[in-house]
C-alpha positions in Angstrom: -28.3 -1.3 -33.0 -24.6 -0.6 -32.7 -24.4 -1.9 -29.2 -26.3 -5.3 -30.3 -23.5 -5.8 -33.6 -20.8 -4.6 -31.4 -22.3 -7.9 -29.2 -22.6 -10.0 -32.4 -19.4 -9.8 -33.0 -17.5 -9.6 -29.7 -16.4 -6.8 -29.7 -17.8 -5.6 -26.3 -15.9 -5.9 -23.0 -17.6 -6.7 -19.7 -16.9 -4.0 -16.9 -16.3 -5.6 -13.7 -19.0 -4.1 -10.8 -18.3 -4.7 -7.0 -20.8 -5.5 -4.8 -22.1 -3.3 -2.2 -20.4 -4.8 0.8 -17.1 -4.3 -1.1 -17.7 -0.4 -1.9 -18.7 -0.2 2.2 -15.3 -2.1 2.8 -13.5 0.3 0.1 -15.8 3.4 1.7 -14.1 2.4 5.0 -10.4 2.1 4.3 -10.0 5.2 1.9 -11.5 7.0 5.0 -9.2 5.4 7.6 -6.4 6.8 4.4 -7.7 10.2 4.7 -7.4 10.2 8.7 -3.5 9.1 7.9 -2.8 12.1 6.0 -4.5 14.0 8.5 -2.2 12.8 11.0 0.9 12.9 9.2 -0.1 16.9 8.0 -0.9 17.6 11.8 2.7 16.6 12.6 4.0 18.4 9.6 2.7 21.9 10.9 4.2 20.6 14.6 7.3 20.6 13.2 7.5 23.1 11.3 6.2 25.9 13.7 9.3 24.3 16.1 12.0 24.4 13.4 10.9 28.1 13.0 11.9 28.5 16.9 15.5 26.5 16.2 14.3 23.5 17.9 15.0 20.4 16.4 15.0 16.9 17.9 18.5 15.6 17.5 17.2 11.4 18.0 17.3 9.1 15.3 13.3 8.2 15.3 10.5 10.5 15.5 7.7 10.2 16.5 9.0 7.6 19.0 8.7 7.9 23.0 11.8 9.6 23.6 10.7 12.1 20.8 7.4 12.3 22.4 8.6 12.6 25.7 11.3 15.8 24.2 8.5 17.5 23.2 6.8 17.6 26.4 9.3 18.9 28.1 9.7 21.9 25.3 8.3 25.2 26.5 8.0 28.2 24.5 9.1 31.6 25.2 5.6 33.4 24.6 1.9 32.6 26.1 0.7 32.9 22.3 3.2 30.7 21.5 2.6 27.9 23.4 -0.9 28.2 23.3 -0.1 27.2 19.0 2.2 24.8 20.1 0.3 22.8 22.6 -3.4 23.1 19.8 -1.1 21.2 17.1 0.0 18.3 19.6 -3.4 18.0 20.3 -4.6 17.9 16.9 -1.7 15.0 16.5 -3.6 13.4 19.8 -6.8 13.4 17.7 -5.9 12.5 14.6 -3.4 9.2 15.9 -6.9 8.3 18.0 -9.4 8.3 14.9 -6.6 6.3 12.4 -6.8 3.7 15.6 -10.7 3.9 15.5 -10.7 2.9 12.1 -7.9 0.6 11.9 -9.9 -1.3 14.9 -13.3 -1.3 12.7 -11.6 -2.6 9.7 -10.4 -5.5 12.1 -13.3 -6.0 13.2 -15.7 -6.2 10.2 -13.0 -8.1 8.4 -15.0 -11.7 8.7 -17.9 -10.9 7.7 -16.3 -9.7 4.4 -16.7 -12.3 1.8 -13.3 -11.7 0.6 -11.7 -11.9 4.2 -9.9 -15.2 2.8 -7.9 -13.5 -0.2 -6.6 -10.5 2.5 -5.6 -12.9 4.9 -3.7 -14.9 2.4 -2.1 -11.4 0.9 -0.6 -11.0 4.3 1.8 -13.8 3.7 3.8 -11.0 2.2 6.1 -9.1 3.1 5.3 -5.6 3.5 1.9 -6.5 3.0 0.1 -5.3 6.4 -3.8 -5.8 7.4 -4.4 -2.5 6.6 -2.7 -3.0 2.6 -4.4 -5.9 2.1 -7.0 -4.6 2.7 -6.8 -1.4 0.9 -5.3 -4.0 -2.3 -8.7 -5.8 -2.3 -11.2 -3.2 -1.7 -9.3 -1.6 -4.6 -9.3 -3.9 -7.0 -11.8 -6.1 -6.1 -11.7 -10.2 -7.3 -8.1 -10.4 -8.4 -8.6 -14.0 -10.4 -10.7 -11.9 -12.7 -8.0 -10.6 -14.7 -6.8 -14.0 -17.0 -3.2 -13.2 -16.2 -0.6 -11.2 -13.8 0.2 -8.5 -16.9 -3.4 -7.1 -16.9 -3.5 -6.7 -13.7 0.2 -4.9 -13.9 -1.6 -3.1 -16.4 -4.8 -2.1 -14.9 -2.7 -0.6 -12.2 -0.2 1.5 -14.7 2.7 -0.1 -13.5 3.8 -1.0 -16.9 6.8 1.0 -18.8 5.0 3.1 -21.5 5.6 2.7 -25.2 7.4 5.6 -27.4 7.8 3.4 -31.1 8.5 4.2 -34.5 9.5 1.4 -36.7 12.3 -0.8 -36.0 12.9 1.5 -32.7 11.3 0.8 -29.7 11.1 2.8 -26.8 9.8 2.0 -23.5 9.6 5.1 -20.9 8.5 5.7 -17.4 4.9 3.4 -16.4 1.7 4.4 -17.8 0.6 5.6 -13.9 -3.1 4.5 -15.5 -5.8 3.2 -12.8 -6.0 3.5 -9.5 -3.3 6.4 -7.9 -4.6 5.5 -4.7 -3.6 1.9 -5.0 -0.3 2.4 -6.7 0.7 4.8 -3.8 0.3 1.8 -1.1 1.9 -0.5 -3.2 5.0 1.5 -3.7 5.5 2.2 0.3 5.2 -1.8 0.5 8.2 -2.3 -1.6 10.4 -0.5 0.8 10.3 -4.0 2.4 12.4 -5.4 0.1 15.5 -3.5 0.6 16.4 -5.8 3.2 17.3 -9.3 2.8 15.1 -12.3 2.8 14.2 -14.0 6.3 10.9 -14.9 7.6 10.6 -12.3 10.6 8.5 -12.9 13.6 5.8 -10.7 12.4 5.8 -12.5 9.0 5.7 -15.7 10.8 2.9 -14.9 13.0 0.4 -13.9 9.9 1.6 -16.4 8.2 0.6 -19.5 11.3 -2.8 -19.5 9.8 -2.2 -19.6 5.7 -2.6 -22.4 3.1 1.1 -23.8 2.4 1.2 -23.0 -0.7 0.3 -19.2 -0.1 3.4 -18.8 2.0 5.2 -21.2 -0.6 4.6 -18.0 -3.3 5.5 -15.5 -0.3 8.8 -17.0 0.3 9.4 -17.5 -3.4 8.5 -13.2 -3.9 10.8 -12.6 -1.2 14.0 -14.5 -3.1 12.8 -12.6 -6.0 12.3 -8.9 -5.3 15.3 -8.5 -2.4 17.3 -10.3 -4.9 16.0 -7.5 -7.8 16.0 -4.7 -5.3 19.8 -5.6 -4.8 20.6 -5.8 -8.5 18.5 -2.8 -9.7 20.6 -0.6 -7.2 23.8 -2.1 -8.0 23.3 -0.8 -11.4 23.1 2.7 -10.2 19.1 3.0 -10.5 18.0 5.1 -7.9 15.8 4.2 -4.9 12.9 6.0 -6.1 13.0 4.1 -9.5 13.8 0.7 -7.6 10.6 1.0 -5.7 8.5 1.5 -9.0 9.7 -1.9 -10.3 9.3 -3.7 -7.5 5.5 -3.3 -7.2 4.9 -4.4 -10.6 5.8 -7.9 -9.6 4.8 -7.7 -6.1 0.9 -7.7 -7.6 1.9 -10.4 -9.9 2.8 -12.6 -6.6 -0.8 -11.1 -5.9 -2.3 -12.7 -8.2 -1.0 -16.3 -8.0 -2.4 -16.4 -4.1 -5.4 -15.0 -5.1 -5.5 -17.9 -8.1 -4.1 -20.6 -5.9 -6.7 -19.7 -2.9 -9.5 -20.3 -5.5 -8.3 -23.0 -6.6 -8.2 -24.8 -3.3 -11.7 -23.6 -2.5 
């Protein structure tokens, strides 16, 4: 009876449900995110059992070939030792090899997605690769369902939260409501826009494919959050706080391909 006046008078919200083939692509991605940290805590454990011996690599990039090719050359003093050493560069082997696995499978079962189209288009951004595109839609699922950017900057928690009393209003760190998982890759894709704005080759070559007006709104978020990036740290925020802002109208630039895609469908 409650649920039926509750309906009467609309009071009741629908819940969006995704469809099984967009779980299976969700299923798919978080587990090609858990073989990432897998990786990336197999090369922690590397380096820290080598920074216990004194060595450190003294390049600028690790992980790199020359850094690769420094540690082959690196030989322990003990048997015991080495045996350690050479188990966690081999867990590294494994764990690089089954992030490639799934990277390839996500490639590969991308078409017969149904909302291929959208994560194609989302690539028109920069520092918006296969794999967050991906991740972004299988997250959140049909994008044009929310009626404007600010829910979806909401649904996310990317949106300052509110401490008022009265006249005074307060606005503090975001809300950090939704989906963690989501808000993590969103926040490594606005390192991007630290740099200035240019269409790279990579950018280009995603892009040969688009609608016009999906690399129109690219461009246009480009101009926009380098040009924000740059003021926000001239004002003496720090990086970490920079890169919060950023996403929160990165999804908004989202949104409008998502919206303008539909539309031209």
């Amino acid at each position: 009876m409650n649920l039926a006046r509750l309906e009467r008078a609309g009071e009741l919200t629908a819940v969006y449900v995704p469809q099984v083939e967009d779980e299976a692509m969700r299923d798919l991605s978080r587990a090609r995110e858990d073989a990432k940290r897998a990786e990336t805590r197999a090369r922690q454990q590397l380096l820290a059992l080598l920074l216990r011996h004194g060595l450190k690599y003294s390049g600028k990039t690790a992980w790199s070939q020359p850094h690769l090719r420094w540690l082959a050359r690196i030989k322990l003093p003990q048997p015991a030792q080495q045996v350690a050493f050479q188990e966690y560069v081999e867990a590294i082997s494994e764990a690089a090899a089954r992030v490639e696995r799934l990277t390839t499978q996500i490639r590969m079962l991308l078409p017969q997605w149904r909302m291929a189209p959208v994560v194609e288009a989302l690539q028109a951004l920069r520092g918006v690769s296969l794999v967050t595109s991906v991740i972004t839609v299988a997250e959140i699922g049909d994008l044009t369902r929310f009626t404007n950017p600010r829910q979806l900057m909401a649904y996310l928690g990317l949106v300052p939260s509110e401490h008022s009393s009265g006249p005074h209003r307060r606005l503090g760190a975001i809300t950090k409501a939704g989906n963690s998982h989501l808000r993590r890759v969103l926040v490594e894709s606005a390192w991007a826009y630290r740099l200035p704005a240019r269409v790279t080759p990579i950018i280009r070559r995603r892009q040969e494919q688009l609608p016009k007006a999906a690399c129109e709104i690219a461009w246009r978020a480009q101009l926009r959050l380098c040009a924000r990036y740059r003021r926000l740290t001239l004002k003496g925020k720090t990086k970490q706080v920079v890169v919060t802002a950023i996403p929160r109208e990165l999804v908004a630039f989202m949104w409008a391909i998502a919206v303008t895609l539909q539309s031209h469908q």
